[in-house]
N, C-alpha and C positions, 0 to 999 in steps of 0.2 A: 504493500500500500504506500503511495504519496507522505512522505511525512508530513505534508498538510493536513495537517488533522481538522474537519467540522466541526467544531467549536468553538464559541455555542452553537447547541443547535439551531440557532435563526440563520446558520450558515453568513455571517460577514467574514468568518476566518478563513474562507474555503478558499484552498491557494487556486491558481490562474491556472496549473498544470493538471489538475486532478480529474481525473475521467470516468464516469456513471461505471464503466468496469471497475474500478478501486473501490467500488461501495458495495455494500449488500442493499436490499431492498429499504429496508427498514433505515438504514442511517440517510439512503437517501433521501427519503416519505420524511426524516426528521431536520432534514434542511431545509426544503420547500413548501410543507406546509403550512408555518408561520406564515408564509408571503400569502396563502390565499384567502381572499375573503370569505366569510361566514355569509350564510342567508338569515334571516333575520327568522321567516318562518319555517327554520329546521329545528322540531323536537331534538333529532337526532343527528349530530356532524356525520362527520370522517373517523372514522375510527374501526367502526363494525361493518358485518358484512353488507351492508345496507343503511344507507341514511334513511330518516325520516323527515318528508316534509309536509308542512300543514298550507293547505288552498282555505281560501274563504268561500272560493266557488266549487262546485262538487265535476267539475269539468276544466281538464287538466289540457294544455297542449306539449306536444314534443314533438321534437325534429333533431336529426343528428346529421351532423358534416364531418369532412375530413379532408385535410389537406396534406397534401406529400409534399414531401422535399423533391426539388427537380421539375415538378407538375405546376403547382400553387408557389411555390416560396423558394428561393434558394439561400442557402447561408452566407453567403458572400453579400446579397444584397440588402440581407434583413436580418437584424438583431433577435436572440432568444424574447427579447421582450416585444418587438413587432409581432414575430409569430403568435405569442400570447395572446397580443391585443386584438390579432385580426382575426384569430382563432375565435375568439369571444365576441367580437363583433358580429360578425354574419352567424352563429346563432342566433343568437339574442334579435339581431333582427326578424327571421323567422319568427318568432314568436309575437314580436308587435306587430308585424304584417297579418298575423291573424287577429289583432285587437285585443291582444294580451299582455301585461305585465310580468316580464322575464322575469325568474326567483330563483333559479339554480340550474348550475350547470355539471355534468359531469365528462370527466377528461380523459382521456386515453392517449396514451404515449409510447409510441415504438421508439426505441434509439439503438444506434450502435453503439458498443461498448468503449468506442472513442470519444462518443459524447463527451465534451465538456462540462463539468458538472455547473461552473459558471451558466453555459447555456441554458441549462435548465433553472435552475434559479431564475433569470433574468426573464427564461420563459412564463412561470409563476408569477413574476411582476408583473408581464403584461396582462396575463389573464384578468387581476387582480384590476389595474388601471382599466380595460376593456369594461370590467364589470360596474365598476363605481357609480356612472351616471343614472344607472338604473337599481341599481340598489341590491343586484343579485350576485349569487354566492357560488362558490364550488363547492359539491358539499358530497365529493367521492370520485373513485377513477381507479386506473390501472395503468400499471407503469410494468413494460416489456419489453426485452431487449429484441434487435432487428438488424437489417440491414440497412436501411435508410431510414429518416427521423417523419413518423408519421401522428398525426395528431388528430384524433375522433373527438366530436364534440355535441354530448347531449344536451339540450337545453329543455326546461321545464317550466310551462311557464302559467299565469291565474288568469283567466277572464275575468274576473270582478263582478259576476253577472252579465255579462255583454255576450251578446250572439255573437260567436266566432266568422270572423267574415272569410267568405271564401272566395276563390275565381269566377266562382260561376254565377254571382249575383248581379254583372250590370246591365242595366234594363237602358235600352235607348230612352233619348232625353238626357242621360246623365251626363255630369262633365267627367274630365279626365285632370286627374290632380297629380303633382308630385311635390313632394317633400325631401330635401336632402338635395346633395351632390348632383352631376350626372356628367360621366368622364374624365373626372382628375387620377381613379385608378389608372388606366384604358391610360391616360397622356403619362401616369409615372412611368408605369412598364415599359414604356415608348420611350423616355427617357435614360431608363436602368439597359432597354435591351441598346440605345446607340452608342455604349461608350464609356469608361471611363472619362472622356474629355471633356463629353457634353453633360455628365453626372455631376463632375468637376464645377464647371460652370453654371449650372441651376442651384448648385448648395452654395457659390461665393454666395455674399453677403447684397451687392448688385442686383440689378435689373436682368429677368424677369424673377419678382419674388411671386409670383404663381407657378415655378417651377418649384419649387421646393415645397409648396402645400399638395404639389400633384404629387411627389416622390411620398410626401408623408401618407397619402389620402394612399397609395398602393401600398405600402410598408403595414400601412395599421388605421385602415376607415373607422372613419366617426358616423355609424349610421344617425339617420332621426328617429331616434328611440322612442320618444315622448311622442311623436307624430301618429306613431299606429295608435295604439287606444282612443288620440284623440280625435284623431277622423273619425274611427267606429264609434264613436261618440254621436259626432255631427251624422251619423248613419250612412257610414260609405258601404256600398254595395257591394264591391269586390275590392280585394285587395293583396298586394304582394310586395317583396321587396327588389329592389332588381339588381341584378346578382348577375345575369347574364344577358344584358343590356336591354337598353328603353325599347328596341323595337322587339323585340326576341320575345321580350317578359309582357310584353303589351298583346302580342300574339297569342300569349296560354292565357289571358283575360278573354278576351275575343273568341278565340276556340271553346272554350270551359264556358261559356258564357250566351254562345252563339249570338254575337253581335259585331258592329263595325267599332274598332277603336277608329275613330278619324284624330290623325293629330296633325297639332298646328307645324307648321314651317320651323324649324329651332332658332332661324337665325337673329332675333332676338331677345332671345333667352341669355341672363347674364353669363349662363356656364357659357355660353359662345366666346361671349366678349374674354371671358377669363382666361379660357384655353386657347385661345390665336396665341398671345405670347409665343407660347410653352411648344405651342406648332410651329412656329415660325427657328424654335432653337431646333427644334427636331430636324425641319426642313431645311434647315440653312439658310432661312430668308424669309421675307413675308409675302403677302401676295395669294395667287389663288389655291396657288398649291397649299400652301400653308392652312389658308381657312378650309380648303377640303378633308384636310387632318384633322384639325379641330371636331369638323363636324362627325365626322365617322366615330370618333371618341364619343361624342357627347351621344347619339346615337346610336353604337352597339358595344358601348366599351362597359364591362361589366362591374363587379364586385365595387361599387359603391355603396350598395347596400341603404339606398333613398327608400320613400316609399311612395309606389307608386297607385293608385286607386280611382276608383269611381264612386261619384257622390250624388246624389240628387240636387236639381238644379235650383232648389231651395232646400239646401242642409236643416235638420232637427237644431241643428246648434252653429256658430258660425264657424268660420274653417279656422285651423292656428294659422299665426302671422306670417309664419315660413311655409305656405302651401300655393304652391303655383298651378294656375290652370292651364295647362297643356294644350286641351284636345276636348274632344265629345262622343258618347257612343252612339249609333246609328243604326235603328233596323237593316239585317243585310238588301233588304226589299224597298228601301228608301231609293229615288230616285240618284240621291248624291253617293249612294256604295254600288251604284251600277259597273263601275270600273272594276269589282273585285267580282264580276259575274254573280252580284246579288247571296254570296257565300261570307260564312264569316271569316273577318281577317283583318289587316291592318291598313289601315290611308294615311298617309303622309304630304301634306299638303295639296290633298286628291291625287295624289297615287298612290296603285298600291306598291304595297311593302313584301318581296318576296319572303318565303316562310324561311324560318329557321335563321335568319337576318343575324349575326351576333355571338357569343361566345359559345360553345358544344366541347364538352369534357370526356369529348371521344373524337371527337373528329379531329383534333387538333394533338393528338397522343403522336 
């Protein structure tokens, strides 16, 4: 073993060299769990073979994701605590996109025995930072040695009494709303995949500083957490987070739904204006080219993790401050979705939007 000994267990002594193979299970479970946060409604932590958690509502939701090293994230470009962060982000969205308040998460860990055990540690910090704005906890998991560093992520989350909103709820008439981001991921990756030179040049201190909210916003998204309940609130009909971009995630509303998402033109939209910069370093220069990258980003560039939904065109409640009206849904049989052959599917400033438009976690392996 490392003469770096962990100790204290909150792991600040843990030397720089030391690797998840130098540990047993247990000394490591007693590094990193200090860092994670607790859920407020667990009877029961970490500890046994099973936590316990208390719902106020008698209807529970889960969703589980997983990210691999080389697929989702790679370590050269993101810190144990981005992964953390981003790990816990798009849970946790998942669960407000159905109209629920995230309350616990549970974690799963592949690593190789070269793991850093810093990395892990620093991964627990992000979970823990991810988790914060909404109030939810880690409250169990399983840690497995591997060949590359994969990371499963259950999240649990309370309706509050709210009817869990699904895809298949919007009724023509409705508007089309988002909340959050839309391609600052999509423009970092774009920035990580040209370069050390051009990575270089988005973290100076300098002009564009929307390059470096794009690198953060792919390192470790800030979904609109607060945004799902509160739509479902104002009584949005359908809803989701978009994960694998605006036109792609706009499409399984529209299908689930049978109806037209018609949406507006983006070129208005502030994420335009914010992402030319960040296009124009990508590109080399500004111009059309430049704003054509922009818009592709903003368009089908994914894991932003906003939320995107439909609303009745007089909401039960008013919408929150950060919710932009996009677009409209549209009987396929309406005179203005004639161009998608009267079938459901997406319009884009009355055209249509070919299917499958956007990120695919298979077609892209």
């Amino acid at each position: 073993m490392s003469t770096a000994e962990p100790s204290p267990p909150g792991g600040e002594a843990v030397g720089e060299q030391m690797r998840v193979g130098d540990l047993s299970e247990e000394e490591l479970l007693a590094i990193i769990t200090p860092f994670l946060p607790s859920a407020a409604q667990t009877p029961v932590g970490t500890g046994d073979d099973c936590a316990v958690v208390s719902f106020t509502d008698a209807r529970t939701v889960v969703s589980t994701d997983v990210l691999v090293e080389g697929h989702h994230f790679r370590t050269e470009w993101s810190t144990g605590r981005d992964v953390g962060e981003r790990a816990a982000a798009q849970n946790l969205a998942d669960a407000a996109a159905m109209g629920a308040r995230p309350v616990a998460l549970v974690v799963g860990l592949v690593m190789p025995p070269t793991t850093p055990v810093t990395w892990v540690r620093d991964f627990a910090q992000g979970l823990a930072q991810g988790c914060e704005p909404c109030g939810a906890g880690v409250v169990g998991g399983d840690l497995s040695g591997g060949e590359s560093l994969v990371v499963s992520v259950t999240v649990l989350g309370d309706l509050e009494g709210r009817a869990p909103v699904l895809r298949s709820g919007a009724r023509p008439g409705d508007l089309v709303v988002h909340a959050g981001a839309l391609g600052r991921s999509a423009a970092g990756l774009a920035l990580l995949s040209a370069g050390s030179q051009i990575v270089a040049a988005a973290e100076q201190d300098g002009d564009p500083t929307q390059a470096r909210a794009c690198l953060a916003a792919f390192r470790a998204p800030t979904p609109a957490l607060a945004a799902g309940p509160a739509l479902a609130d104002a009584g949005a009909t359908s809803m989701m987070d978009v994960s694998d971009g605006l036109l792609r995630d706009a499409g399984r509303i529209a299908q689930a739904s049978g109806v037209v998402i018609d949406l507006d033109d983006p070129g208005d939209l502030p994420d335009m204006s914010f992402l030319e910069p960040v296009a124009a370093l990508v590109a080399g220069g500004e111009g059309a080219t430049a704003r054509a990258l922009a818009r592709t980003w903003l368009l089908t560039g994914g894991e932003d993790h906003g939320m995107l939904a439909t609303v009745p065109a007089a909401p039960s409640t008013p919408l929150p401050a950060d919710v932009s009206v996009i677009g409209r849904v549209l009987d396929p049989q309406a005179p203005s979705a004639r161009a998608l052959g009267h079938r459901p599917g997406v319009l884009l400033g009355g055209e249509p939007v070919q299917e499958r438009t956007g990120w695919d976690h298979f077609a892209r392996v």
